[in-house]
N, C-alpha and C positions, 0 to 999 in steps of 0.2 A: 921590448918591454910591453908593447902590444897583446901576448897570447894571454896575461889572464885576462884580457878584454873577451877574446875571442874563444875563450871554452861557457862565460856564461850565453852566450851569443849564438853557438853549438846545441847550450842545455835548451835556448827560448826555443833554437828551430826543431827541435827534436821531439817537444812538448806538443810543439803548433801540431805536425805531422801524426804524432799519436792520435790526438784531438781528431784531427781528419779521417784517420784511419779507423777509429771507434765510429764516428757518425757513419762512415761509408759503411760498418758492419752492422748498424742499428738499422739501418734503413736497407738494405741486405731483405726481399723478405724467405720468412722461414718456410719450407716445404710443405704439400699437405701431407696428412697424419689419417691413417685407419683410425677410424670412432674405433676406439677400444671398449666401448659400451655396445655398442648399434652395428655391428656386422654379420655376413654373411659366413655360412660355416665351409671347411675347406673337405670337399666330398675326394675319397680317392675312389677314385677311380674304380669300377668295380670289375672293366675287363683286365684291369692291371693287376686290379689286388690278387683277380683269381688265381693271375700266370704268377702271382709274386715278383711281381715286376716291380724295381724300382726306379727313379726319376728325378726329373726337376724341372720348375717350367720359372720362367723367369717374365714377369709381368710391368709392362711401363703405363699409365693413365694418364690423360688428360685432365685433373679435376675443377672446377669451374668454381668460382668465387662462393655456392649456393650450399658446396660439399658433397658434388653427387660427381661422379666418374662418366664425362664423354664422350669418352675413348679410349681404348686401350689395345695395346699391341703387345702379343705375347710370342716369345721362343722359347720350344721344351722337347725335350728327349725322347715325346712321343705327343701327339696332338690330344689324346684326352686329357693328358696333363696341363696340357694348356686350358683348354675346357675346365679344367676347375678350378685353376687361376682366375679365369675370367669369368665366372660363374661368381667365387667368392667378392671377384671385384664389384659387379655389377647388382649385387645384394647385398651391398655396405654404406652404411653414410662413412663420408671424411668431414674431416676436420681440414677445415682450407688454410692456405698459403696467407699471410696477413704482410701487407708492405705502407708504412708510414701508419698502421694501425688501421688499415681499411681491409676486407678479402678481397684477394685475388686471384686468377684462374693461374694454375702452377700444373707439376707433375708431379709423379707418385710411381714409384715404382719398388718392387721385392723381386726376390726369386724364393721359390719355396721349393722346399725336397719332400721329396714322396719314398719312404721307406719302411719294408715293411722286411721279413724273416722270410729267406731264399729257403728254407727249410720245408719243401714239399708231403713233409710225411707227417705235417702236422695240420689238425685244422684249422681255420682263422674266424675268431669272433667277427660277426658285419654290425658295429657299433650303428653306424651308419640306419641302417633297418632292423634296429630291437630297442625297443623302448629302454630308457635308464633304468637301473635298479633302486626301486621307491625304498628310502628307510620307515619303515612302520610307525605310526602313528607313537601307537605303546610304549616301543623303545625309543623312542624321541622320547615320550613325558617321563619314563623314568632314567632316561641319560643310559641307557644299553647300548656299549659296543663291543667290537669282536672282529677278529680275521677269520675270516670261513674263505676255504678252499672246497672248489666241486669239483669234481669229475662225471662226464661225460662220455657217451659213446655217437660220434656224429656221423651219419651215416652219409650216403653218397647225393645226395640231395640238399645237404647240408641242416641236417634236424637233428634233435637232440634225442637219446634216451637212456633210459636209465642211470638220471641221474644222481650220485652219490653227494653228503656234503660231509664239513669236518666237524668234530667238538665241537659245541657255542652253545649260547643262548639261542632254545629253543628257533624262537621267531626269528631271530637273525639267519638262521639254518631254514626256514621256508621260504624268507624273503630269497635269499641266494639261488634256492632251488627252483624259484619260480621266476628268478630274472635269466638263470644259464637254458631253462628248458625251455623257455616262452623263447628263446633268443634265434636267431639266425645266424645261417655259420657258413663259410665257403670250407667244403669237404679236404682233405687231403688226397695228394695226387699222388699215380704211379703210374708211373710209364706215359704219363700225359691224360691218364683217367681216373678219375673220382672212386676213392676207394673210403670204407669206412673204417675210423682209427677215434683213439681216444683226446679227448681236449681235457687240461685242468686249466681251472680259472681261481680267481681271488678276489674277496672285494673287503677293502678294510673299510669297515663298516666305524665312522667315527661318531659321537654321540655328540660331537664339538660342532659338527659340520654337517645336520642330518641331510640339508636340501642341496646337499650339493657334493654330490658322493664320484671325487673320481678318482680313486685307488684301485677302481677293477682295472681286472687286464682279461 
């Protein structure tokens, strides 16, 4: 006649131990975190880009109560790749680990992949070293947009010419022309040498989003 004594008795210790197990997860502290506002940009590589090589470098940090990265220890598929793991590490604030609501020194760690188009007979934009494509003043104040496609001929130096754009508004078609030709380009390859070939590019030019334009490719 004892057991309904002993199922409320069951429910108090089961309650208690929840109770315990929540406090031990509250006071748990949380990881640090890439400042998703304040970081460094993730460079590939440019001996890699050129062979089309692709990768991954897997990065662990030390970061320290203040949000600045101590130390870091990285493993990757080739050593530049590491390099710009810890390049972007080392040119980022974080966001620190917090335990009972104080910062604390924690770790931090990613792995990041590096891929790009094994496709040798094509040339590849160097995002990296050509300045963004500016939306025009003009077609910002009257809300102008458009998808312009160009075409190029890149030759073995990786430079641009003679290049063509699609239907659009006017200035939306110089703007394009003058961010694919002002641009830099790693050449297409054959046979292991720089040969010249055609590039087509795109850039959806949004009237929503002037300053901040990233639909090229």
């Amino acid at each position: 006649m004892t057991l309904p004594a002993i199922r409320p008795a069951l429910a108090i210790t089961a309650a208690v131990l929840s109770t315990i197990m929540a406090v031990h997860a509250e006071e748990r502290p949380l990881g640090a975190m890439l400042d998703p506002h304040h970081h460094g940009r993730l460079i590939y590589p440019p001996a890699e880009l050129e062979q089309r090589q692709n990768g991954t470098a897997h990065i662990r940090c030390t970061v320290s109560a203040a949000g600045f990265p101590t130390e870091c220890e990285t493993t990757a598929s080739q050593p530049d790749f590491a390099l710009a793991a810890e390049n972007l590490a080392y040119s980022s604030k974080f966001l620190p680990a917090y335990e009972n609501g104080k910062a604390v020194q924690s770790a931090w760690e990613y792995t990041y992949t590096f891929h790009t188009s094994a496709d040798l007979t094509h040339p590849l934009l160097d995002k990296m070293h050509s300045a963004p494509p500016h939306y025009p003043e003009a077609a910002d104040v009257a809300a102008i947009g458009a998808h312009i496609t160009v075409t190029c001929q890149i030759d073995q130096i990786g430079i641009a010419h003679d290049c063509t754009a699609s239907d659009g508004p006017a200035i939306l078609q110089r703007a394009s022309l003058a961010y694919y030709g002002l641009a830099r380009y790693y050449p297409a390859l054959k046979d292991g040498q720089p040969v010249s070939a055609q590039y087509h590019g795109s850039i959806d030019w949004d009237a929503s989003h002037p300053v901040d334009q990233q639909g090229f490719r």
